[in-house]
FITOR-705242 format. One line per field, with one value per residue: residue number from 1; x, y, z of N, C-alpha, C, O in turn. Coordinates in Angstrom, 3 decimals, always signed. Layout:
num	c(NUM, ...) $
nc1	c(X, ...) $
nc2	c(Y, ...) $
nc3	c(Z, ...) $
cac1	c(X, ...) $
cac2	c(Y, ...) $
cac3	c(Z, ...) $
cc1	c(X, ...) $
cc2	c(Y, ...) $
cc3	c(Z, ...) $
oc1	c(X, ...) $
oc2	c(Y, ...) $
oc3	c(Z, ...) $
END
This chain:
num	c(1, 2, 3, 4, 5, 6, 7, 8, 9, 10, 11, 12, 13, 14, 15, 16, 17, 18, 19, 20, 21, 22, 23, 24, 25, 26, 27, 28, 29, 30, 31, 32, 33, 34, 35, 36, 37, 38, 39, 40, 41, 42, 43, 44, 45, 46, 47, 48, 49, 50, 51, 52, 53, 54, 55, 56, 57, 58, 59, 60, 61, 62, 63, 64, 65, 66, 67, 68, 69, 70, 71, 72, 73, 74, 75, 76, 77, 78, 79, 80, 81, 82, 83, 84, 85, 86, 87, 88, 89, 90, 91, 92, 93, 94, 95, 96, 97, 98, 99, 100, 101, 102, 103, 104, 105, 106, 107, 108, 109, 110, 111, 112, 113, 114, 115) $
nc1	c(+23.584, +20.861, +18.513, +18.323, +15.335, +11.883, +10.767, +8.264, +7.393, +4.573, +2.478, -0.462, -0.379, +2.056, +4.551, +5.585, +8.451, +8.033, +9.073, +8.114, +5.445, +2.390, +1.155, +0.650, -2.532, -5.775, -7.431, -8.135, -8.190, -9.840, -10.109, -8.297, -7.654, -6.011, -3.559, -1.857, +0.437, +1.459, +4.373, +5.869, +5.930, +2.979, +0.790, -1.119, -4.526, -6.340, -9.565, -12.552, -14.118, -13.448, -10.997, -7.890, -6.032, -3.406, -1.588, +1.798, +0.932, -1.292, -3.634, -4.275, -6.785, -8.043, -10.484, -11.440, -12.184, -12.565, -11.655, -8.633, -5.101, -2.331, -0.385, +2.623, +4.740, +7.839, +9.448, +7.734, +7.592, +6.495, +4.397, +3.602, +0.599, +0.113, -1.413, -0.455, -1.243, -0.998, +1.522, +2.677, +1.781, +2.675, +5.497, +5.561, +5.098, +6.885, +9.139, +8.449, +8.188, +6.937, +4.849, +2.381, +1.676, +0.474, -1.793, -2.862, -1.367, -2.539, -4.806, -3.943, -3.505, -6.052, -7.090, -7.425, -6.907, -8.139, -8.200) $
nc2	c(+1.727, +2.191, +4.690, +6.836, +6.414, +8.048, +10.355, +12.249, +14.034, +15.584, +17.412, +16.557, +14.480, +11.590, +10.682, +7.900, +6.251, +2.725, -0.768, -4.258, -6.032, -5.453, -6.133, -9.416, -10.204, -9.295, -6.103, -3.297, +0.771, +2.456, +5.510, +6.417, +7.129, +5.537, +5.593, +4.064, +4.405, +2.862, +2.432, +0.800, -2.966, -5.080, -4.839, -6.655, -6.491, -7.401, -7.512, -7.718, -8.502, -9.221, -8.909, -7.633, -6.359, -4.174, -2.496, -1.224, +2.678, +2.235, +4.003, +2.993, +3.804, +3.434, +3.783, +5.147, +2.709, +0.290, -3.026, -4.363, -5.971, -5.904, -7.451, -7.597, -7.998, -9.340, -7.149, -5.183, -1.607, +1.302, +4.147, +5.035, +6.594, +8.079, +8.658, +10.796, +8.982, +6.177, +6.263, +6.597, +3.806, +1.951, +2.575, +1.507, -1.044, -2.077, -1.449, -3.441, -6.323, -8.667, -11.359, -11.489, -9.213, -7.435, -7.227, -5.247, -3.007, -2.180, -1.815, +0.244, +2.639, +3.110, +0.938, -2.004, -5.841, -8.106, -11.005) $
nc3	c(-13.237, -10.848, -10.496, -7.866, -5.697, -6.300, -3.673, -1.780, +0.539, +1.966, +4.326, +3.991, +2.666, +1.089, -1.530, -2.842, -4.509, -4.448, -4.456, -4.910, -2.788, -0.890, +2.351, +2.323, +3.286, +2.720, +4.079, +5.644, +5.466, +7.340, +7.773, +5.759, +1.785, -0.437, -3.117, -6.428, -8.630, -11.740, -12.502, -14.218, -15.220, -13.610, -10.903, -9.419, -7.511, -5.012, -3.997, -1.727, -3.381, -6.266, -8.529, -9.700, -12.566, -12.688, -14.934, -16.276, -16.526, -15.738, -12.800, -9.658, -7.559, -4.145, -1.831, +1.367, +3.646, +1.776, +1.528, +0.478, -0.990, -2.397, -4.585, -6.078, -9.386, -10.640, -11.601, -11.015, -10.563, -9.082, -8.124, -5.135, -2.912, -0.137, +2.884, +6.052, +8.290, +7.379, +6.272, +8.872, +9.520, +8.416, +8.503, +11.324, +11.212, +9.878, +11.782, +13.531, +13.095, +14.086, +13.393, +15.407, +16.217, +14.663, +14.021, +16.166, +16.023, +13.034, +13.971, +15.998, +13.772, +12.660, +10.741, +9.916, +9.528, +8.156, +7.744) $
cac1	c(+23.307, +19.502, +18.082, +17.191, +13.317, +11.472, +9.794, +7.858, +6.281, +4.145, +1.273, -1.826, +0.210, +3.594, +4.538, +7.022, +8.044, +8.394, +8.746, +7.753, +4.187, +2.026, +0.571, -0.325, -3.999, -6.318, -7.360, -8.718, -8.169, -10.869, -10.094, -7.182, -7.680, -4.427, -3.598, -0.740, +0.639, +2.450, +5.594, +6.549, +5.704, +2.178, +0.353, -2.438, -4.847, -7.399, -10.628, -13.529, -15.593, -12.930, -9.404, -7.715, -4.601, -3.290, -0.368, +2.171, +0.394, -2.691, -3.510, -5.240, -7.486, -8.825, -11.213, -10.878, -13.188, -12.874, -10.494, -7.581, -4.361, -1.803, +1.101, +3.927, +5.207, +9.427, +9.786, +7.211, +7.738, +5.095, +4.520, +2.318, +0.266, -0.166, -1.502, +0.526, -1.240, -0.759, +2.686, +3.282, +1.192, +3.940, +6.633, +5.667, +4.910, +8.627, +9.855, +7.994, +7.782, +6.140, +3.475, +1.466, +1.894, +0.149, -3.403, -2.844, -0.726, -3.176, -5.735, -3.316, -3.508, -7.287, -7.106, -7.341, -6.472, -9.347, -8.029) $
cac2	c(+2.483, +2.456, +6.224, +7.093, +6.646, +8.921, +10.072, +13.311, +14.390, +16.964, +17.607, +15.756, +13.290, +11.356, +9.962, +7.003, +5.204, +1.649, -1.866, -5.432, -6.208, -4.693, -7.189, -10.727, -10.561, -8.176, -5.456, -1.958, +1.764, +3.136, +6.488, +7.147, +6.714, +5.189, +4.961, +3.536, +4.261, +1.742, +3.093, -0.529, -3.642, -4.582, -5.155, -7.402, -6.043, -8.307, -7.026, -8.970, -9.411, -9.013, -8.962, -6.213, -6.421, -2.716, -2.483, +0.273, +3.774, +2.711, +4.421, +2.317, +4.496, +2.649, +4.981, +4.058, +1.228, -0.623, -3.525, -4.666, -5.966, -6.158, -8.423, -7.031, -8.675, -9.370, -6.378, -4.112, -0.416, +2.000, +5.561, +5.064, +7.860, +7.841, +9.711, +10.569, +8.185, +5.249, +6.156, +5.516, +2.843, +1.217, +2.236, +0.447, -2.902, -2.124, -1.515, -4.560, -7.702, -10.175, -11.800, -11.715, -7.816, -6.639, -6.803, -4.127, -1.718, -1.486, -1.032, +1.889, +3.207, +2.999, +0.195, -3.657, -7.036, -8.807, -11.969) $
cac3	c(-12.015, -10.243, -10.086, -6.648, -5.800, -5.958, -2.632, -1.601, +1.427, +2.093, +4.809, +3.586, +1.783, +0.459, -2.932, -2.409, -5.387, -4.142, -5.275, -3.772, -2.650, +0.117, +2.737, +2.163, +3.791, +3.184, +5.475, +4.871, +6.103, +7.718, +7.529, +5.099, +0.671, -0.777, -4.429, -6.753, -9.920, -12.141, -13.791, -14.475, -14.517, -13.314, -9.909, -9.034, -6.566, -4.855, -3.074, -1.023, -4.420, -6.954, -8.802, -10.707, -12.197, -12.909, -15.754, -16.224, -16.864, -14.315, -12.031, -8.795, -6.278, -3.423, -1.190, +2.747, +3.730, +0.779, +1.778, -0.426, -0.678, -3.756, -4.724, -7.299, -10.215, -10.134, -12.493, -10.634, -10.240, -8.976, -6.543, -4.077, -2.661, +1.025, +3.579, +7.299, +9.175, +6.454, +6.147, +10.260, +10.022, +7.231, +9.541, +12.382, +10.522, +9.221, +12.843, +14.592, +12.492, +14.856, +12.886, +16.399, +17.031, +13.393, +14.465, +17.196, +15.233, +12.288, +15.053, +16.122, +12.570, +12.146, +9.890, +10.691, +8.979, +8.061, +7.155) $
cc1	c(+21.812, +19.295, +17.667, +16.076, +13.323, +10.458, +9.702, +7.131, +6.015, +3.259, +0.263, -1.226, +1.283, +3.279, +5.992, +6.838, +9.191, +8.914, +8.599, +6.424, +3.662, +1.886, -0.188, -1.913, -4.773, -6.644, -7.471, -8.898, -9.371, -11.545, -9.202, -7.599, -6.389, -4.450, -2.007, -0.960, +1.732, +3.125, +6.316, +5.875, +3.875, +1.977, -1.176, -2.784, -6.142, -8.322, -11.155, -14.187, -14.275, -11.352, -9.193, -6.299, -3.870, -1.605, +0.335, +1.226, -0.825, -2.557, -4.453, -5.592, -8.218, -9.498, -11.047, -12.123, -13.083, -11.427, -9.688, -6.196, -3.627, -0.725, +1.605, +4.457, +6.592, +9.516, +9.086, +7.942, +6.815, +5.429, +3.455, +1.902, -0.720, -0.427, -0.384, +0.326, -0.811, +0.777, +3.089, +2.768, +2.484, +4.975, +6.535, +5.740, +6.827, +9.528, +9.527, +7.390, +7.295, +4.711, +1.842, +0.948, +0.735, -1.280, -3.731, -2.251, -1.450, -4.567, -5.522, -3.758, -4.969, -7.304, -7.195, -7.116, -7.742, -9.128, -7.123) $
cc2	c(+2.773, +4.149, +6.187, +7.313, +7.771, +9.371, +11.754, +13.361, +15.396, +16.791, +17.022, +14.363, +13.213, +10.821, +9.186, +5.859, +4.391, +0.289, -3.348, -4.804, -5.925, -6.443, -8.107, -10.417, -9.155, -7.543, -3.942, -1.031, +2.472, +4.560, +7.432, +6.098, +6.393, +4.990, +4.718, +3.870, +3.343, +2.302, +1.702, -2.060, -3.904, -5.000, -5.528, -6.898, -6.861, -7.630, -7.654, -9.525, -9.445, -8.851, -7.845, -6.489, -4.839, -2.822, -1.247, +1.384, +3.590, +3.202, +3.789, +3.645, +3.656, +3.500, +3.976, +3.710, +0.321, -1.820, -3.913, -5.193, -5.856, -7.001, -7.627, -8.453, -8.176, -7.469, -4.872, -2.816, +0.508, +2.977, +4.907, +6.107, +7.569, +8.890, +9.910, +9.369, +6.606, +5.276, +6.021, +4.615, +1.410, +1.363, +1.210, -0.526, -2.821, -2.362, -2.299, -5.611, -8.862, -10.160, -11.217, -10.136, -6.997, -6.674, -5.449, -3.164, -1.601, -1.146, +0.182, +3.455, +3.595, +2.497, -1.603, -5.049, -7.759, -10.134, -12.646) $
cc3	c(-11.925, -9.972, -8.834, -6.842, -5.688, -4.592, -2.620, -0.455, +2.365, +3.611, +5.129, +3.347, +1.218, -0.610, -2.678, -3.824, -4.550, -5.322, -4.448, -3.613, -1.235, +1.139, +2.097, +2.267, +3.790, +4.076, +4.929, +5.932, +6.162, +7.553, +6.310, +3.492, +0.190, -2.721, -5.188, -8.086, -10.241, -13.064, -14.291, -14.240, -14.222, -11.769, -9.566, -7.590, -6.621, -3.550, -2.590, -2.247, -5.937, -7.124, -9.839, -11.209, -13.265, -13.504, -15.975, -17.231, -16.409, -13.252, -11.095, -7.843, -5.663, -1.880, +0.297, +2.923, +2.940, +1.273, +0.611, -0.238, -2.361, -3.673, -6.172, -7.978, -9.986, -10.358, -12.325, -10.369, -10.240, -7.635, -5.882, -3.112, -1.374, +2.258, +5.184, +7.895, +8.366, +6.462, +7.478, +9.982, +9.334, +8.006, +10.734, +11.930, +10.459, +10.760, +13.762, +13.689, +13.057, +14.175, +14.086, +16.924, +15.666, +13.769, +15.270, +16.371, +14.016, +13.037, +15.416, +15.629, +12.163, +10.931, +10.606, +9.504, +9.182, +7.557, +8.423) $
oc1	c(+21.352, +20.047, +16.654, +15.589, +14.185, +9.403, +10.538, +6.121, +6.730, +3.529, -0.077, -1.643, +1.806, +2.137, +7.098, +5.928, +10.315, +9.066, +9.047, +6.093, +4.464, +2.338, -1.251, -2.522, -4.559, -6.354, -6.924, -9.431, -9.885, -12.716, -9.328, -7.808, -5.542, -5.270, -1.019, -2.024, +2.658, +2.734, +7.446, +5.341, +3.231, +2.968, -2.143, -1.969, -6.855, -7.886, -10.592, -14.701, -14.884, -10.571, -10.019, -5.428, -4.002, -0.635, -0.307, +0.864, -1.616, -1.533, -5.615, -4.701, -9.063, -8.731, -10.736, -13.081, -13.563, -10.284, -10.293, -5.837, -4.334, -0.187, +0.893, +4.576, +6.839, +9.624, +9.384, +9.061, +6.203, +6.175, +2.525, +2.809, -1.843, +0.341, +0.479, +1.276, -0.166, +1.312, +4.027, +3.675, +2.880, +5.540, +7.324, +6.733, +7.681, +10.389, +10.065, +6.170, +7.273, +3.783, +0.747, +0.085, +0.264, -1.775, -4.698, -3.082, -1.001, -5.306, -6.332, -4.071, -5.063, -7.486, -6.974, -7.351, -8.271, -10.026, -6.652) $
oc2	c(+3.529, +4.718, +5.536, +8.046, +8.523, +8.749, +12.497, +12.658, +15.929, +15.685, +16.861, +13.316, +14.228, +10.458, +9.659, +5.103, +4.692, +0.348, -3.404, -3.676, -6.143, -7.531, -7.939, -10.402, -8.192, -8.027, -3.545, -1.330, +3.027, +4.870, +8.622, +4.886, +7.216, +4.340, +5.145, +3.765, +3.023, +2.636, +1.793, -2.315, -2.923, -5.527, -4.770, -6.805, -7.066, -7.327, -8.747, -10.642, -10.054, -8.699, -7.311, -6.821, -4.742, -3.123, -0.198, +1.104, +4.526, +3.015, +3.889, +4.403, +3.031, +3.706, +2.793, +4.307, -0.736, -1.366, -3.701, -4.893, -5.745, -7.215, -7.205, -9.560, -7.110, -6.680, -3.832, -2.985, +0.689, +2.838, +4.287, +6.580, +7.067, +9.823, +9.044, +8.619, +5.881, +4.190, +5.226, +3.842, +0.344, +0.317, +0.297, -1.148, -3.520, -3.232, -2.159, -5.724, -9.949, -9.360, -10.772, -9.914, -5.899, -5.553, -4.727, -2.326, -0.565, -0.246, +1.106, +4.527, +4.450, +3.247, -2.008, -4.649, -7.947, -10.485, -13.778) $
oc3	c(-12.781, -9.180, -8.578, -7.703, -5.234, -4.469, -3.134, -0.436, +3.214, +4.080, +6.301, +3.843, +0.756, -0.891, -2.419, -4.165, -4.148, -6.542, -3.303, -3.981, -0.326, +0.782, +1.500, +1.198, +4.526, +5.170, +3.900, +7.001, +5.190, +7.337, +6.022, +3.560, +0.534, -3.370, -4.590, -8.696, -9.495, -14.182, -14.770, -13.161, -14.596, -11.263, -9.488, -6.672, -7.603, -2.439, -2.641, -2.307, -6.817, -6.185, -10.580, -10.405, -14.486, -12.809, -15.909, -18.374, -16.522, -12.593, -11.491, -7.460, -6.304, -0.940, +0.438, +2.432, +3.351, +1.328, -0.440, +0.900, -3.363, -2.586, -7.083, -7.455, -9.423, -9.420, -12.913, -9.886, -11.293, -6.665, -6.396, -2.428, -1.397, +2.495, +5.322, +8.123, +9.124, +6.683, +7.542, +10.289, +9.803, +8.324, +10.977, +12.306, +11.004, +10.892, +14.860, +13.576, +12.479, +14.294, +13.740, +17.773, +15.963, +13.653, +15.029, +16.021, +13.524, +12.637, +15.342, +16.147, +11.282, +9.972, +11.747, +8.364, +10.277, +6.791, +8.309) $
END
């Protein structure tokens, strides 16, 4: 039997433990800092100049502007620590999957797809 995730959310900010990999193509929040911990598992995170790959008990911080994306290993498990607007911005993608529509809705978000 799987433990229910863990999720929290407050005000400023949620804690959602996930699993699976963020967006393919990088693309970076303008206004909102995001970070991830790895309770499992690790997660490769790729920047404009660089690669990271963050194993359980790292903790990733990525300050807003800096672009990024990550991909998860099978076995990944990790919180991720998100602010309000980051967390609509993840819903919508979730509630409108047209490849063609994701440019505008992280525009929405004050964020954009740079790739």
């Amino acid at each position: 039997m799987n433990p229910v995730p863990f999720t929290a959310t407050g005000n400023s900010f949620a804690i959602h433990e996930w699993r699976g990999s963020g967006p393919a193509t990088l693309h970076v929040h303008n206004s909102d800092d995001e970070a991830w911990h790895v309770l499992e598992g690790e997660l490769v995170f790729r920047y404009a100049d660089r690669t990271e790959i963050a194993g359980a008990g790292t903790t990733v911080f990525v300050p807003a502007g800096v672009a990024h994306t990550y991909t998860a290993g099978a076995d990944a498990r990790y919180l991720i620590v998100l602010t309000p607007r980051l967390r609509a911005l993840i819903a919508a993608l979730q509630a409108d999957r047209d490849p063609t529509h994701q440019s505008e809705i992280y525009q929405r978000f004050d964020s954009e797809l740079l790739e």
